[in-house]
C-alpha positions in Angstrom: 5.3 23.8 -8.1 8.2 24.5 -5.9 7.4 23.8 -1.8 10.1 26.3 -0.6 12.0 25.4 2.5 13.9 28.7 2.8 11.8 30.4 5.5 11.1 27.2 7.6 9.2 26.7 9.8 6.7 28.1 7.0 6.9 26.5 3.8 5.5 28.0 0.8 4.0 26.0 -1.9 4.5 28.1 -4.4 3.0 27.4 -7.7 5.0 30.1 -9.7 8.2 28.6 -9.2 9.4 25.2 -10.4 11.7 22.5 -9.3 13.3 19.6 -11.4 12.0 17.3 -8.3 8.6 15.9 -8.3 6.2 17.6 -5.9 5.6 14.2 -4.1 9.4 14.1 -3.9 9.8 17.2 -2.3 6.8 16.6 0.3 8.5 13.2 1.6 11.3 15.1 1.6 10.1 17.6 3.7 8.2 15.3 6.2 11.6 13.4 6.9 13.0 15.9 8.4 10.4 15.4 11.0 9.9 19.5 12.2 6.8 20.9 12.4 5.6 23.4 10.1 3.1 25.6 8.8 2.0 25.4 5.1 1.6 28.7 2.8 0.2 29.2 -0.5 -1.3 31.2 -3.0 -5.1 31.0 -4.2 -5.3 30.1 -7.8 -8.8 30.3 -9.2 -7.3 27.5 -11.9 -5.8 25.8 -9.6 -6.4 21.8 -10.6 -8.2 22.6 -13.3 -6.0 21.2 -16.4 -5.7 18.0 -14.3 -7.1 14.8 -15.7 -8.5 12.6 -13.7 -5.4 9.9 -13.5 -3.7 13.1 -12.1 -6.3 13.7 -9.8 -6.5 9.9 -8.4 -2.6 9.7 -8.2 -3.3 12.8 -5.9 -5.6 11.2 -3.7 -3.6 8.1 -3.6 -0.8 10.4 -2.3 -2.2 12.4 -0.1 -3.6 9.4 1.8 -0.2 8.3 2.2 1.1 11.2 3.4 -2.1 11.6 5.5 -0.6 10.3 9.2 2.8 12.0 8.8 1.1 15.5 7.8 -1.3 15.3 10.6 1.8 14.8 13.0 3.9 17.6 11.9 1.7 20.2 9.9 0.3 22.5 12.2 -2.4 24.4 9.6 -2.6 25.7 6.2 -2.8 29.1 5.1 -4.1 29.7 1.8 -3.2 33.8 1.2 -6.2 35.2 -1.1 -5.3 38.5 -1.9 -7.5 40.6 -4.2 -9.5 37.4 -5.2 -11.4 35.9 -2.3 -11.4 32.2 -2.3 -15.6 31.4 -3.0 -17.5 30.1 0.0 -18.0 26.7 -2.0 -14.0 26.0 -2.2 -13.4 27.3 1.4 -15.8 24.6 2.9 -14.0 22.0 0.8 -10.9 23.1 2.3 -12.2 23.1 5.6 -13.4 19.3 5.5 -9.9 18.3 3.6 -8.4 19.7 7.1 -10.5 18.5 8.9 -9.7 14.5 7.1 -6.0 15.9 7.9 -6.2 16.7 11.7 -5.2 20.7 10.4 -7.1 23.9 10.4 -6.9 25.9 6.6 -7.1 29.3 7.2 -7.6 32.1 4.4 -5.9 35.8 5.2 -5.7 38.6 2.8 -1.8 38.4 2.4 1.6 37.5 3.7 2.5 39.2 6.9 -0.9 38.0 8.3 -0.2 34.6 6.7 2.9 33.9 8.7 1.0 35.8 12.2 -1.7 33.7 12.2 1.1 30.3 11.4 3.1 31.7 14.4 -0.1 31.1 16.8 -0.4 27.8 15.3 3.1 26.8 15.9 2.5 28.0 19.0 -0.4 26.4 20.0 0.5 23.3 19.3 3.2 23.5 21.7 1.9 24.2 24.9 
């Protein structure tokens, strides 16, 4: 996975793409820089499902580390579903991860209403 800076403030975790730095990497790197930002990506029906579950608990582990400095500078995550609608079940997960995170996760049919709805949520945030 590549989490693609070029387009800041909305950076696209973009799971077709590849980069020779580890994805935990690239996050720190991205939350020193301090900016807020909006975080895109694309549904994957697989996504996490090859994981094992020392994968999936060196996740977690992660994520909680990252938890205070994402809550401070991400402003929302939009997941773009496309042609194949995230199901109800994985869209309340989502939801509650957000909430635990202090960021709404909002689903849109593709990318120019992915980066309309993260401009109201970049500026939201700062009035």
């Amino acid at each position: 996975m590549l989490i693609d800076e070029s387009r800041a403030p909305f950076i696209f975790a973009r799971r077709e793409a590849t980069s020779d730095i580890p994805l935990d990497e690239q996050f720190r790197r991205l939350l020193e820089k301090g900016a807020s930002f909006v975080l895109l990506t694309h549904h994957a029906s697989d996504d996490h499902r090859d994981e094992t579950h020392e994968q999936r608990k060196q996740r977690a582990l992660f994520l909680k580390v990252i938890k205070g400095r994402m809550r401070a500078l991400c402003r929302g995550m939009i997941v773009i579903d496309g042609a194949d609608p995230v199901p109800a079940p994985m869209r309340l997960s989502m939801a509650i991860a957000g909430k635990a995170f202090g960021f709404p996760i909002a689903f849109v049919p593709d990318e120019a209403t992915a980066i309309e709805r993260g401009e109201k949520l970049l500026a939201q945030k700062q009035e």
